[in-house]
Every structure is written in C-alpha cells, then in structure tokens.
N, C-alpha and C positions, 0 to 999 in steps of 0.2 A: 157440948164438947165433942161430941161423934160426929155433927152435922159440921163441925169445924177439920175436924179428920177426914173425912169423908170429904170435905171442898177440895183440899192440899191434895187429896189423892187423883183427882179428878184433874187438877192444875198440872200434876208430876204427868200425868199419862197424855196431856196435850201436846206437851213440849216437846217429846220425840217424833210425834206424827206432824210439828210442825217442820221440824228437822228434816224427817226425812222427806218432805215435799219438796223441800228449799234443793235437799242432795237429786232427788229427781230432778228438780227443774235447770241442777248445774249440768247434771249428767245430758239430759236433754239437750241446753246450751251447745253444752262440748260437743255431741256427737251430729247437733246440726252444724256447727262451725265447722267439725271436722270434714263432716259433708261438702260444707260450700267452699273447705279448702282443697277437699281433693277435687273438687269442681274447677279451682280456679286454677288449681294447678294443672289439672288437664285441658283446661282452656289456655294457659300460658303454653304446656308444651307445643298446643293444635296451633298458637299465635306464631311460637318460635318456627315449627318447622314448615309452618307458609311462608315467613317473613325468610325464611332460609331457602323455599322455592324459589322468591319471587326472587329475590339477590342472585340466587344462580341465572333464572330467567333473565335478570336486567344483566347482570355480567354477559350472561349468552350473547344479548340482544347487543350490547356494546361492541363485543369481540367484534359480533355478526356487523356492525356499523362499520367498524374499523375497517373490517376486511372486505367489505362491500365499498368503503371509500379509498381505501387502495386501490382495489378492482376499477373503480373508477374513474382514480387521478392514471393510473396504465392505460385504460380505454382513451380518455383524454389524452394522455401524453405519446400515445402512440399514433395519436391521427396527423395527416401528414396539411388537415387543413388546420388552419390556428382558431380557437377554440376559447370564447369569453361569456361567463355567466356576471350577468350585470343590473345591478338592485335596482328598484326605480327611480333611486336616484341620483343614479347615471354610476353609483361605484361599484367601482370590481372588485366582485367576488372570490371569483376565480381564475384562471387563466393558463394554457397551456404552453407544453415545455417548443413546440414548434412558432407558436408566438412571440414565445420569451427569444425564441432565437433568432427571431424576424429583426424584431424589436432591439435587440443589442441588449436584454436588460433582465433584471433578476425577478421572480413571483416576490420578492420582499419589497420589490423598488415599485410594485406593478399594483399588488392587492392595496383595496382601500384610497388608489386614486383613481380620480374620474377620468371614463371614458373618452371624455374629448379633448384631458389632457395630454392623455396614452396614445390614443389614436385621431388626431385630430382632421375632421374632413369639413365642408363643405357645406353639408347640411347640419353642422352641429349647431346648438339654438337655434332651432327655427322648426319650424312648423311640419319640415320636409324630413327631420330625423326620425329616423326607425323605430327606434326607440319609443320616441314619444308618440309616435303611430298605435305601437300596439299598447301603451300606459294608456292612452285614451281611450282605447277600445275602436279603433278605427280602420285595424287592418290585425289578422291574426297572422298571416308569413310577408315581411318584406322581403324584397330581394331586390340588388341592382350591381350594376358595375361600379366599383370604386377601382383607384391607383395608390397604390400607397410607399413610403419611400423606408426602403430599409435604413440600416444603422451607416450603409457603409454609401447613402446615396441613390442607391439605383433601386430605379422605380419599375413596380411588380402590378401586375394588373391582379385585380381579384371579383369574384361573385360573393356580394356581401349578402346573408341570407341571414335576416333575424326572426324568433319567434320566442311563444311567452313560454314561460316555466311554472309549471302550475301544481300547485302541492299535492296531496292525496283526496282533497275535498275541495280542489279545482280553482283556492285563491291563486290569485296572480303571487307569485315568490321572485320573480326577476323575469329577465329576457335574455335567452341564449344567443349569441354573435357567433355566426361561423364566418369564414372567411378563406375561400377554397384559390389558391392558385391558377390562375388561367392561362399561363405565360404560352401554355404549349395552343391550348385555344386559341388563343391570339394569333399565334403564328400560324396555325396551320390558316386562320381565318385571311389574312395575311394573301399567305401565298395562293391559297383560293382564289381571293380577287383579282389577283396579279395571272394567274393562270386565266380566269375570265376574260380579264380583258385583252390578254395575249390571243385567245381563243377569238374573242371578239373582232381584235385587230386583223387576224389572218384571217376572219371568214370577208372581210372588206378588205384584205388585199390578194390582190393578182401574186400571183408563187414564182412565176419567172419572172416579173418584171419589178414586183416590189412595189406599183404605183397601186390608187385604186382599181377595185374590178367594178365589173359588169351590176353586182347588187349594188356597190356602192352608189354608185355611179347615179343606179334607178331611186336609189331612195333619197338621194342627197340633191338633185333637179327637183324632182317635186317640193321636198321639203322649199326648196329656195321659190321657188315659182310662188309657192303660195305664203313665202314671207314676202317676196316682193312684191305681191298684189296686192298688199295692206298700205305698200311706202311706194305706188306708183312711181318703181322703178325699175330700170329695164335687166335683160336678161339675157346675156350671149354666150352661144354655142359654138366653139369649134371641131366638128369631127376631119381628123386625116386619117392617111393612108399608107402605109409605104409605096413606094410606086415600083410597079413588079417587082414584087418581095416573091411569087410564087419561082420568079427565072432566078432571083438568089439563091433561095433554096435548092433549086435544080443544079445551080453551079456550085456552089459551096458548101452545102450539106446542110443538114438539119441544126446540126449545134451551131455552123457558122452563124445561123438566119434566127436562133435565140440568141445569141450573143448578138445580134443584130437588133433584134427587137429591145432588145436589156439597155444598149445603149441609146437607140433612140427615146423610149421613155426616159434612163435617164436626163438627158438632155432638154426635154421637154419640160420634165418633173423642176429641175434647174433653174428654167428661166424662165417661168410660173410663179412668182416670188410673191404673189399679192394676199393677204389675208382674205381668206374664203374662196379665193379660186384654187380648181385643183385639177390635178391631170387625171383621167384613169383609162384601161386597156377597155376598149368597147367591144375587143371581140377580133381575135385573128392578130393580122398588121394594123388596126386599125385603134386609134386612140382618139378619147373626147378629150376637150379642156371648156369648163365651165367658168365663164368669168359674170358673176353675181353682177350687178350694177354699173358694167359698161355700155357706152354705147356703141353704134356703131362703126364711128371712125377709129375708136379704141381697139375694138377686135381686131378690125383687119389689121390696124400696128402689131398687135400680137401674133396675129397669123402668119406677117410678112416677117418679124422677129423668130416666130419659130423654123419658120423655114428656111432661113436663111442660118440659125443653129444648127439644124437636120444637115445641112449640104455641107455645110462648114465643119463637121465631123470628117468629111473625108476621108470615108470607108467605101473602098472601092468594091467597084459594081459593072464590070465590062459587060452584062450581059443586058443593060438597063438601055431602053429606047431614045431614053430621054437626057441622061447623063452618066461619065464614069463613074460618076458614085452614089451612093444612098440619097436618093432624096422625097419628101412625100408632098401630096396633094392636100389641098385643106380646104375643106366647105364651111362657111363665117353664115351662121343667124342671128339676129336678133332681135325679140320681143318684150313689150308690155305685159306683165302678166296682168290676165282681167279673169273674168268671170265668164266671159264669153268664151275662153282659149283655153287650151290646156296644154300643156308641158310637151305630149307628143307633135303637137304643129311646130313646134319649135323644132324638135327636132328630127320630122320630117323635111323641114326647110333648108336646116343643116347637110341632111342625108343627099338633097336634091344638089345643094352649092357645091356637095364635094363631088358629086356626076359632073355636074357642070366645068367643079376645075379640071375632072380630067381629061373631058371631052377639049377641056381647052391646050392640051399639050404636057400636062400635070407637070410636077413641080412649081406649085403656083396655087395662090388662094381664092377663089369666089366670091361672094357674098348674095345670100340671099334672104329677100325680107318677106316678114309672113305674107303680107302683100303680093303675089305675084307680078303686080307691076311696076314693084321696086324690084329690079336688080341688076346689080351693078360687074361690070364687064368684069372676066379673073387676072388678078395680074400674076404675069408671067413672071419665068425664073428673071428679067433683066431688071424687075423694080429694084430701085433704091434699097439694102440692103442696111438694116438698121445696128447699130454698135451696141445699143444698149432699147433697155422696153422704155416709148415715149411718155413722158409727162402726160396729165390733160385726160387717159381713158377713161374720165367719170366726165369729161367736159360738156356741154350742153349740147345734146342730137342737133343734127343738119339733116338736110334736107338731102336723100340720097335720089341719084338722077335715075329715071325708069329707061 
C-alpha cells in the first residue's frame, strides 16, 4: 500500500515539470518568433524604404529622360538643317520641325514611314544608299550632294551627310540623316565660275578692241599647228597693218586712232565668220587672222575680202600716202604643219609678206610660202574687190608660181 502511495506521488510531481518544459519550450517558440518577427519586420521596413529609394530614383531618372528629351526634340528642332534618325529598317524614327516644313507635312504623317517613301532619291534600293552603307558596316560617315523638291515644287540643293547611332555599349540603334541647305553655296559656287571665266575671257581679250589678244593668239596657233599635224592639213596666217596709223594719230589724236583701231578690228572680227578662225590684235595697229584648214588661194580671198572691208569703211585719213582713208596692208602664209616646222616659220613668213606688201605700195596683200621660192606678187589696192568671203577656202592646194 505505501509503495502504491509513494508511485502516485512520484507520478503527481512529474506532471508539473512536464508542464513546465512544454510552457518553456512555448515561451522559447514565442520569443524566437518574436525575434524573427522583428527581424522581418525590419527587413520589410529596410525592403520598403529602398523600394521607396529606387521609385524616387526611377521617377528622377524618368523626369531626367523627359527633360533631356525635350532638351532634345529643341536641340533638334531648332537646327536649321532637317534632321532624320532612321531604324535599320529604313523607318523613321524621328524627325525634325525644319523638315517637316521642308516637307509640307506633319511628325504624325512622317514617323513610322520609310525613308524612301518620305524622301525619295536615286540611290534608294540599291547598293549606292547610305543607309545601307553604314547597316553593312562599309562606311561609317557618308556624305554627298542630293536635290530634293519641296512641297511647293522648287528644288533645293542639299549636303546629305549620314552616320550610325550607337547606344551606350556601341550597338548599331539607327542611322542619323542630316541634310544641310546649300542653296547659298551653290550660288556663290555659281557666280565664282561665272566670275572665272569672265576673268578668263578678259585675260584673252584685247580691252580696246574687244577681239583676241597677243596671249591668245600665242596659245591658240600652236595649239592649232599641232592639231593639224595629226590631220595633214594646212594652216594660214594673215598679219595687217594699219597703214600709217602713226600720221593718224598725229592728225586726229589718240582717241581718234582707238576709235580707229576699234573699228577696224571690228570689221575684221565681222567678216571672219568661219568656225575656228579668229581675228586677234597682234600688237599696236597691227592684227593677225588665223584661218585653220585653208589653203592658199583661200587666204589670199580673205585677205583681199578684208581689205577691201578696211577701205570700204571710209574713215577718212588726209594725211595717208597711200589713200583718203583707212586702209591696211596684209602679209598671207601658209603651211603644212609637220614635225620638221614649227609655228614661228609660219609666222615669220607672214611677218616677211606683210614687208613685202608694204614695200609694194601697201593697201594690198602678199603672200608668202615657207618656201622662199614660192612667192607670189602683192596685189594691189585695184584687185577685184570681193562682195562677200568665196566658196572653195578648203578647196584642194595649187601650185603657187615662184
């Protein structure tokens, strides 16, 4: 019975120490949970007010985009070249407000359609577009002249200058199009040339007379001499004279004896009418006429044609030896050009014929052949005086009498 006592006391006194293990082990539970709740709660607040950084930061950054893309679309829209970013595959991106106004058309009507619908040129498909130069990797800046036609017609010259757009890590993202106006370039390029060869033209002409000069003259016989030694064919030279122009001058004064000279060149210039021959002042009174591919009996026609022009002016000259009015002397050459000869025999033989003419009573033409034992008597002021320049000056050389 006591050993029965004594078990139940034994069993009474376990139960509470089993109890209180269990309340330990809740109270433990609890105070770790509460642990890992104010853990996770402090992890949640450290979660919220980064996620509450980062949202301010991505708000920043958005503002910052906004306002950088404004900044942008101003930077673009204030440029005064028209301005296209263009995908690679050929659509637009973007496009500026000087474009759109090129163009006649709206950024709604513009974005999203392709470039060679917008702007259509020349090179578009094909091999030669810009575009597909630098999508290929085959050129990193093109540049060229294009023209392109506004809304209202009139066509605008431009420098088309494209190059790639490259993101922050250097992929290809499109291809920028500029497109600068050149209209003023053009023009001043224009009037440059036109001033050139204005420049050009007066350093080859004579200032009083307006015909060619002395340079001309030198570079334009040679040049001919040696095109015609290629096409074995001939080459005639007339140099005149006035004939005592020095006792005009003494009578009637200096301006009388350019006004003198003005209209003898032009008269001569006048009745010169043949493609590639040309008159020009040789110096003083004195004028050449070069006639390319004549021969002999054709010159002297010319010669006696002009001479008979010169007199037939009939500007008086009381103080002239030889007649009352204006008349000049004319020395006739002409040569083969070869290999053997050169340009000055020509026309030292010219120089020699018009001695000759005047030795012969002047007002009156010569002829002299490189030859010195061709040459042919001068005819005087009473030859047959011709109405108009003869047929036939290319006709086949004769045999001229020594």
């Amino acid at each position: 019975m006591n050993q029965s006592i004594i078990a139940e006391g034994i069993g009474v006194t376990e139960k509470p120490k089993k109890r209180t293990a269990e309340v330990s082990a809740l109270v433990a539970d609890y105070q770790r949970i509460k642990e890992e709740l104010h853990t996770l709660r402090k992890e949640h607040e450290q979660n919220r007010q980064a996620l509450e950084r980062e949202i301010e930061r991505s708000s920043a950054m958005a503002v910052e985009a906004q306002i950088i893309n404004i900044e942008l679309n101003q930077i673009i829209n204030t440029s005064p070249d028209g301005i296209l970013l263009i995908d690679e595959d050929f659509t637009i991106r973007r496009i500026n407000r000087t474009l759109l106004d090129f163009l006649h058309t709206t950024e709604e009507e513009a974005i999203g359609v392709k470039c060679f619908d917008l702007l259509p040129s020349s090179w578009c498909r094909t091999e030669k577009c810009p575009i597909t130069k630098i999508v290929n990797g085959e050129d990193q800046v093109v540049e060229c002249d294009v023209v392109k036609r506004k809304g209202d017609g009139t066509e605008i010259p431009f420098i088309y200058t494209a190059t790639p757009f490259r993101g922050i890590d250097g992929e290809l993202m499109g291809i920028m199009a500029n497109l600068k106006d050149i209209t003023e370039r053009k023009h001043a390029e224009v009037t440059l040339r036109k001033a050139n060869e204005t420049l050009a033209r007066l350093a080859t002409i004579d200032g009083l007379t307006q015909v060619a000069n002395r340079r001309f003259f030198d570079q334009t016989i040679s040049r001919e001499w040696n095109r015609l030694k290629r096409t074995d064919q001939p080459l005639s030279l007339i140099l005149s004279d006035v004939d005592f122009f020095k006792h005009y001058n003494d009578t009637y004064g200096h301006q009388a004896g350019d006004d003198c000279l003005r209209a003898v060149a032009g008269a001569l210039d006048a009745h010169v009418r043949r493609g590639g021959d040309f008159v020009a002042r040789y110096g003083g009174e004195e004028f050449a006429v070069v006639l390319p591919g004549t021969y002999p009996e054709g010159a002297l026609c010319v010669a006696e044609f002009l001479r008979a022009a010169i007199e037939g002016l009939a500007m008086e000259h009381k103080n002239s030896s030889v007649s009352s009015v204006v008349t000049i002397s004319l020395g006739v050459a002409t040569a083969f050009p070869s290999h053997e000869l050169t340009e000055e025999v020509l026309i030292e033989s010219a120089d020699k014929a018009l001695y000759e003419a005047k030795a012969s009573g002047r007002n009156c033409a010569a002829f002299r052949h490189i030859n010195p034992s061709c040459v042919l008597p001068a005819l005087n002021h009473s030859s047959k005086s011709l109405n108009g320049r003869p047929d036939g000056l290319q006709g086949k050389p004769h045999s001229i009498p020594g």
